[in-house]
One Martini backbone bead per residue (centre of mass of N, CA, C, O) as a GRO file, in nm:
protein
   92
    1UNK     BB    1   4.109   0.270  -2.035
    2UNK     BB    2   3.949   0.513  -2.141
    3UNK     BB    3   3.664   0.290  -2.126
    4UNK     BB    4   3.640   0.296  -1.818
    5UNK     BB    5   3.610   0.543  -1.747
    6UNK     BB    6   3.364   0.665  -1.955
    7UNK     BB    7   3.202   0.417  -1.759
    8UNK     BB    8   3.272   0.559  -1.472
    9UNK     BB    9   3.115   0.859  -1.544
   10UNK     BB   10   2.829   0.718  -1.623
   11UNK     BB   11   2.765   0.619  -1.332
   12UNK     BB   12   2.816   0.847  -1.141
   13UNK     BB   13   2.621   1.003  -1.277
   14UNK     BB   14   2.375   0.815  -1.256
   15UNK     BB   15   2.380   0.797  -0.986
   16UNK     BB   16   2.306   1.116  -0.917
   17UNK     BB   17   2.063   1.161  -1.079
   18UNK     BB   18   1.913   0.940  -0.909
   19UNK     BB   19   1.961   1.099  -0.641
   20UNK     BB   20   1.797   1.357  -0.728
   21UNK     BB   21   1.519   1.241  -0.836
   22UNK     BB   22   1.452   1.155  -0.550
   23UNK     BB   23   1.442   1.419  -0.374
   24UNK     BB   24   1.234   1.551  -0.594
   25UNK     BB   25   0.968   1.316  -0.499
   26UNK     BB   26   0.978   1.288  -0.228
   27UNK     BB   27   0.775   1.412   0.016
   28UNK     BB   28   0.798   1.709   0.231
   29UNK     BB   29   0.727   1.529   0.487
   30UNK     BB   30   0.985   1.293   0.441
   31UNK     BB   31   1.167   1.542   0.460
   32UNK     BB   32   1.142   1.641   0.742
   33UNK     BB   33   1.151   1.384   0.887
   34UNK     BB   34   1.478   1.254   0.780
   35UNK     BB   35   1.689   1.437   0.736
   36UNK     BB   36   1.856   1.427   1.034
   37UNK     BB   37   1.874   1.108   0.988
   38UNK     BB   38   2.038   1.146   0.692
   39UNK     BB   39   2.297   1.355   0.813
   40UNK     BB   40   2.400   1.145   1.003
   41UNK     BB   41   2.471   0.945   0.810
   42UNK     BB   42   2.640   1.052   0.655
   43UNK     BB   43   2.857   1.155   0.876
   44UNK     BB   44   2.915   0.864   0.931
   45UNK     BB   45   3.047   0.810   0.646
   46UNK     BB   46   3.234   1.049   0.647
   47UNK     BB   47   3.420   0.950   0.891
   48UNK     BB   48   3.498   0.656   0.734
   49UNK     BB   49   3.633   0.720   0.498
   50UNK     BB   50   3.834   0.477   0.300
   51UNK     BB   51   3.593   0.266   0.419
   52UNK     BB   52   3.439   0.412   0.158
   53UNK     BB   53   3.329   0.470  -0.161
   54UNK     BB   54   3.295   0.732  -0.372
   55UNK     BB   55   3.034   0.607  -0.483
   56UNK     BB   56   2.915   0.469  -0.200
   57UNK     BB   57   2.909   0.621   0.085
   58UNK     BB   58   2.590   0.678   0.111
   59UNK     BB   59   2.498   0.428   0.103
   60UNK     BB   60   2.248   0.149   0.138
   61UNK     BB   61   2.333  -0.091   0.359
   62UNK     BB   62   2.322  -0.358   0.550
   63UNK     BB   63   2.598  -0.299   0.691
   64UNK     BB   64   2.609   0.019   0.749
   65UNK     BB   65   2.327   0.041   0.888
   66UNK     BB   66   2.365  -0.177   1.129
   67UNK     BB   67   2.603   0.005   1.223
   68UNK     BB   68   2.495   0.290   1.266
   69UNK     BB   69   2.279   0.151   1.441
   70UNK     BB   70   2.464   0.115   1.680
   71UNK     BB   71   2.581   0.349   1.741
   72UNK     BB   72   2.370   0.529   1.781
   73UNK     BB   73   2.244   0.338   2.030
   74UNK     BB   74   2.471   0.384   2.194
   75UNK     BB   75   2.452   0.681   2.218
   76UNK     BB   76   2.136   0.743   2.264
   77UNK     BB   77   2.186   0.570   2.571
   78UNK     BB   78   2.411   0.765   2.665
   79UNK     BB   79   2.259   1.041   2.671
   80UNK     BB   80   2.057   0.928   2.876
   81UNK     BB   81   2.215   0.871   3.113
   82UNK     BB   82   2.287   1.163   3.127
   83UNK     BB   83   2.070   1.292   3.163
   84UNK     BB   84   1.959   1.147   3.412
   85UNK     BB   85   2.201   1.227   3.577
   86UNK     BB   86   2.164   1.559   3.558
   87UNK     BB   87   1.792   1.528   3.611
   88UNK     BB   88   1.642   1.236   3.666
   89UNK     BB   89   1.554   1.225   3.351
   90UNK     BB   90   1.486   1.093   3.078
   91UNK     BB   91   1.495   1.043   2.739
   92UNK     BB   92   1.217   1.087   2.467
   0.00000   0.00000   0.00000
């Protein structure tokens, strides 16, 4: 049991590492880019509460990737419908 734990908490950090180093290679334009849909992303997994794993909860799968953006497509349309019914205007 021991060994199973300090091989889970190497994965872990493993992990971290490399979402670190991801973010430091960045390119600040990729970065400026993407936060706000980056942090959308976030929110929308940790919405999600304990249907997705504390080590991978918002890794980007094809399932959870394809589920966000239908939510968000469908927030997205709604938004416009609003906006357009209360402006006479779409969003651009």
């Amino acid at each position: 049991m021991a060994e199973e734990a300090r091989m889970s908490v190497e994965l872990r950090e493993s992990v971290q590492r490399t979402y670190d180093k991801s973010i430091q290679m960045r390119p600040a334009n990729t970065q400026r880019a993407y936060t706000k849909r980056q942090k959308a992303f976030r929110d929308w997994c940790a919405a999600k509460g304990s249907a997705f794993s504390d080590l991978t909860r918002c890794t980007v799968t094809g399932e959870n990737f394809i589920s966000f953006l239908r939510s968000v497509s469908s927030e997205e349309r709604s938004d416009a419908k609003i906006l357009k019914i209360k402006t006479g205007h779409a969003k651009q």
